[in-house]
C-alpha positions as CSV (number, residue, x, y, z in Angstrom):
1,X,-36.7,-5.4,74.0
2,X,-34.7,-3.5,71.6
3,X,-33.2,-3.5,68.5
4,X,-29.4,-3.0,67.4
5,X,-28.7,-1.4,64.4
6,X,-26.0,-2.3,61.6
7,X,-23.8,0.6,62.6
8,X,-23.9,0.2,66.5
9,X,-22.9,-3.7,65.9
10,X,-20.1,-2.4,63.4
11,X,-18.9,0.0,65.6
12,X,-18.5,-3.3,69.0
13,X,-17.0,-5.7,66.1
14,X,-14.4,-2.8,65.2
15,X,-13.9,-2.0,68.9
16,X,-13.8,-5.5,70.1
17,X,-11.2,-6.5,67.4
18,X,-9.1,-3.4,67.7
19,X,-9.6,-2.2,64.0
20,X,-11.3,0.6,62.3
21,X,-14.6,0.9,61.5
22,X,-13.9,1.1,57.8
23,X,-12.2,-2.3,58.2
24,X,-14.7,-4.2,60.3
25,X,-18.1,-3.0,58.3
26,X,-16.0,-4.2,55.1
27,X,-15.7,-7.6,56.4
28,X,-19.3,-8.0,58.2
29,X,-20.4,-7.4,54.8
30,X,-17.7,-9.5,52.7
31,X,-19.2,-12.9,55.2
32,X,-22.9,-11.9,54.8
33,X,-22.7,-11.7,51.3
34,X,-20.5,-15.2,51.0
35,X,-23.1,-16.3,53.6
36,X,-26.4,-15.0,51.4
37,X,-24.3,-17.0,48.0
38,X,-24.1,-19.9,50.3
39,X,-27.6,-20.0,50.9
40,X,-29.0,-18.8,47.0
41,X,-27.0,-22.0,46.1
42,X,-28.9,-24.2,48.2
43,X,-26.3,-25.0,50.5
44,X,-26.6,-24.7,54.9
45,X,-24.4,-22.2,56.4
46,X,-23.2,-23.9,60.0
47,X,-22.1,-20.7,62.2
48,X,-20.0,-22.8,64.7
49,X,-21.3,-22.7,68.4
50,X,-24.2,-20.1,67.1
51,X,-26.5,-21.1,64.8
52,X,-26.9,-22.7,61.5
53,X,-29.0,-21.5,58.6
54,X,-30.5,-23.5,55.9
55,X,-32.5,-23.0,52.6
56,X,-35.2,-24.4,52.2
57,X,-38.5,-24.8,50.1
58,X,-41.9,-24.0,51.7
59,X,-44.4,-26.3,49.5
60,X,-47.1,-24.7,47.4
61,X,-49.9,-24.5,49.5
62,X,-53.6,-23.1,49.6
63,X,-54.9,-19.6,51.5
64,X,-57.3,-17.2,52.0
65,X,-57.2,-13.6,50.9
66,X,-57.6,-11.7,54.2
67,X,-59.6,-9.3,52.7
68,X,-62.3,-11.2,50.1
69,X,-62.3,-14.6,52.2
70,X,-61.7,-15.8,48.5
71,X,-59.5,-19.3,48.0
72,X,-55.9,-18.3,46.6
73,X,-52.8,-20.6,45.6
74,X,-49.5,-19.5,47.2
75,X,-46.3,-21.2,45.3
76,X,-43.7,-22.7,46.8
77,X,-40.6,-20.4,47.5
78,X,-37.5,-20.6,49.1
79,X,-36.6,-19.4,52.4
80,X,-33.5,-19.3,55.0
81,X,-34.8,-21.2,58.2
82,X,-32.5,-20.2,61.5
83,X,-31.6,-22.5,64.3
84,X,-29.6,-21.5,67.1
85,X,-27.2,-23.8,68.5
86,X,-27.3,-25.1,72.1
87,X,-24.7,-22.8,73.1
88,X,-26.8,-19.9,72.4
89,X,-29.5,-21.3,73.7
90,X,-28.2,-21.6,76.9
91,X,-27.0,-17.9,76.8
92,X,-30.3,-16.6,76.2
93,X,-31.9,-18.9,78.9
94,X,-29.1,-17.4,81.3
95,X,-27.4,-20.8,82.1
């Protein structure tokens, strides 16, 4: 398995929608951003037939320090949670 980087998935957008690269790493960047506000608002970011993200809270919760076995409190936080949609489900499976 390998991993794509920024630039090499700029450089298909850019390609695939016939504009420069200048053009297309501008507005990957514009829709992550409006996608990250979404998301530091609270608010789920539905990516049409590929995935939707949500914020949400992980509870406060107790743990171990790995290293001292001692008891430690974590806090809750915030995260983004992924689900991909059916469609790309059924990509990745082939079908």
């Amino acid at each position: 398995m390998s991993k794509t980087a920024h630039t090499a998935l700029v450089s298909a957008a850019a390609k695939s929608a016939g504009v420069s690269e200048a053009q297309a790493k501008s507005t990957i960047e514009a829709y992550l951003s409006s996608v990250q506000g979404e998301l530091v608002a609270g608010n789920d970011v539905a990516m049409g037939s590929f995935a939707t993200i949500k914020s949400e809270v992980r509870a406060a919760r107790t743990g171990r320090n790995p290293s001292t076995g001692a008891t430690i409190q974590i806090p809750e936080k915030r995260v983004a949670s992924f689900k991909a949609s059916t469609a790309l489900k059924n990509a990745l499976a082939g079908s």
